[in-house]
C-alpha positions in Angstrom: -93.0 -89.6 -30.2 -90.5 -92.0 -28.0 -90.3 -93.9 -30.7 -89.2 -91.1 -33.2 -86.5 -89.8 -30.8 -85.4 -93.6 -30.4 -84.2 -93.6 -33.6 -82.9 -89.7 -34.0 -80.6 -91.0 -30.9 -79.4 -93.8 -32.6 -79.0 -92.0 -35.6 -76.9 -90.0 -34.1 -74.4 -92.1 -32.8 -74.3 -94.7 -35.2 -71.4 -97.2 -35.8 -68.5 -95.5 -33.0 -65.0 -96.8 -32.1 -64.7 -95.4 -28.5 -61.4 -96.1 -25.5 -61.1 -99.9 -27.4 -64.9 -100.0 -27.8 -66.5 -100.2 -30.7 -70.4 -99.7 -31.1 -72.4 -101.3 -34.2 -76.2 -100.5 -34.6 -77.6 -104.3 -36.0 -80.8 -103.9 -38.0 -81.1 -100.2 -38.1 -81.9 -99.8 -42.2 -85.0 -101.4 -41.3 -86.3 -98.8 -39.5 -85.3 -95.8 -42.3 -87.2 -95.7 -45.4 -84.1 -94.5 -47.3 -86.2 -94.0 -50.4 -88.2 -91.4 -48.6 -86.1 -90.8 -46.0 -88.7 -91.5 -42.9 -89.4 -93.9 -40.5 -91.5 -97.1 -41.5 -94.4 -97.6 -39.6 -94.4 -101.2 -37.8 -93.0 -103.0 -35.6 -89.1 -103.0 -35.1 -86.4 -104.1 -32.9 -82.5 -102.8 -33.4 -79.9 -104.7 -31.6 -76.5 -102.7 -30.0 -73.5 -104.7 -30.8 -71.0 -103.6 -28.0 -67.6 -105.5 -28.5 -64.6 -105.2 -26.2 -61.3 -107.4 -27.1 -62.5 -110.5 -27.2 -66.0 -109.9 -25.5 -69.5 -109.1 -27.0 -72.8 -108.1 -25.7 -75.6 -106.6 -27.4 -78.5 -104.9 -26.0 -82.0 -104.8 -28.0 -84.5 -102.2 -28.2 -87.9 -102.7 -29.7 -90.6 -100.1 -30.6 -93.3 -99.7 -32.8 -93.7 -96.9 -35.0 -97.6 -96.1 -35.7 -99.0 -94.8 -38.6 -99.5 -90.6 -38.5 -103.3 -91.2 -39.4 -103.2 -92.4 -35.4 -101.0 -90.5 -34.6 -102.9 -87.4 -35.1 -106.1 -88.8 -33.2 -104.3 -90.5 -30.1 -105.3 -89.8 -26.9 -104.0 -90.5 -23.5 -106.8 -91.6 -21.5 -107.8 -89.5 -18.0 -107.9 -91.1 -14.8 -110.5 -90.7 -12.2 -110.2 -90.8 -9.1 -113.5 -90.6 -6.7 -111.6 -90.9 -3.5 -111.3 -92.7 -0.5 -113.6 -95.0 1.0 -115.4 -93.7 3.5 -117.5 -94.0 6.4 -120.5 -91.1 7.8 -122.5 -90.7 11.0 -126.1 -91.1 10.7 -127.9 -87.6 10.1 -124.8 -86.0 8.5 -124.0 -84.6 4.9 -121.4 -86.0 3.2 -118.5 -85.1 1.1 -116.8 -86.8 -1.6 -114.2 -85.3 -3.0 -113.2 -86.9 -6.8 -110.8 -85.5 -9.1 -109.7 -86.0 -12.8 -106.0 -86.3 -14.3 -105.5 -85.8 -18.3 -101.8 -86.1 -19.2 -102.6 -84.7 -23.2 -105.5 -82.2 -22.2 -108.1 -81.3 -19.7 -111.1 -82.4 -18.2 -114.4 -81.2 -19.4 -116.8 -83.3 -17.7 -117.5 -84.6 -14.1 -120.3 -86.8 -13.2 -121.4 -88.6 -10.2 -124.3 -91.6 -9.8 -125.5 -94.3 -7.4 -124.3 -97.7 -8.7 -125.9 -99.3 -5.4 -127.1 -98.9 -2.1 -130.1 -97.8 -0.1 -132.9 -95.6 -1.7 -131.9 -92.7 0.2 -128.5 -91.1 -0.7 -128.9 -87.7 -3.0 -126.5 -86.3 -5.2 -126.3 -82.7 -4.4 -123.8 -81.8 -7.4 -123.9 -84.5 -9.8 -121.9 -83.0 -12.2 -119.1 -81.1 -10.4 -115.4 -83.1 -9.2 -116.5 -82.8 -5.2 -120.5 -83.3 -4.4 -122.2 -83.9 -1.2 -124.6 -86.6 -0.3 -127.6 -85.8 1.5 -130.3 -87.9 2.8 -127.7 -91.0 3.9 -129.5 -93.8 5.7 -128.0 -96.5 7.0 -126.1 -98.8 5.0 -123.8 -98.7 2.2 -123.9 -97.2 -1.1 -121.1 -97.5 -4.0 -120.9 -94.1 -6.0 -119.3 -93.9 -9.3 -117.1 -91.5 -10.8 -117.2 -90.7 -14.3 -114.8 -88.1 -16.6 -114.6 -87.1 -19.7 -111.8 -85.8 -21.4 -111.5 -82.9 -24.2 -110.8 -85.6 -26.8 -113.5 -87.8 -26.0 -111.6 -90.3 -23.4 -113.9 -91.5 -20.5 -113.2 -93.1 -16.9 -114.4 -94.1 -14.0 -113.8 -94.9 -10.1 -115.8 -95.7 -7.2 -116.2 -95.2 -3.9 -117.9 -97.2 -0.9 -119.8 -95.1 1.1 -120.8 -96.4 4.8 -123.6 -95.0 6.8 -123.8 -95.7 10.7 -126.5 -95.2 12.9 -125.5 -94.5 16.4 -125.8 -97.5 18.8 -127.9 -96.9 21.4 -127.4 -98.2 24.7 
């Protein structure tokens, strides 16, 4: 969509004499199908040919155009985000608290596992954003995040979970 407003832009203010300026768009016809009247699909670059007197500068711009057959299926992927690292007493539940970011959609799936760690360490809520962990022993334990996204887009994050037994004197 960048792309496409790229070129409307540059369409718009195409070759312009402005205050003793003058403005040349280099390479723009091969961006415009001018049989058809569209964008072609690729790769392309346009170059803006800024002259002043005796000066010249040019500024380039490159884009790719996709094809609408990708278009139509493209997804932005989600990002997970299982929290903080974190560190609990012995004997205690804990919380993690993971969340889920979709810039073209929403978030349709949460779900939590043990990548590593000691046996113990239960997932109360395996498949909602925020979970607690019961049955923590000591030691640390990596958790992983996992969304899904209404167009089929999947991440992950982790967290480091630390479990301390009190020291006893």
């Amino acid at each position: 969509m960048k792309s496409l407003l790229i070129v409307l832009a540059l369409l718009a203010v195409s070759n312009v004499t402005v205050a003793q300026r003058s403005y040349e768009w280099v390479n723009l016809n091969s961006v415009i199908d001018t049989s058809t009247n569209s964008l072609k699909e690729g790769a392309h670059k346009i170059i803006l040919k800024k002259t002043r007197g005796e000066h010249v500068s040019h500024d380039t711009i490159s884009f790719h155009i996709l094809p609408d057959s990708i278009k139509v299926g493209f997804n932005y992927f989600p990002i997970a985000d299982a929290g903080r690292d974190t560190t609990f007493k012995y004997g205690v539940t804990g919380l993690l608290t993971g969340s889920g970011k979709d810039f073209d959609g929403k978030i349709v799936s949460y779900k939590w596992k043990k990548l590593s760690g000691p046996r113990q360490g239960k997932i109360s809520y395996s498949t909602r954003a925020i979970t607690t962990l019961t049955n923590l022993d000591d030691g640390e334990y990596i958790y992983q995040l996992t969304i899904t996204d209404d167009k089929g887009g999947i991440a992950t994050d982790t967290v480091t979970v630390r479990v301390r037994r009190p020291i006893i004197p």
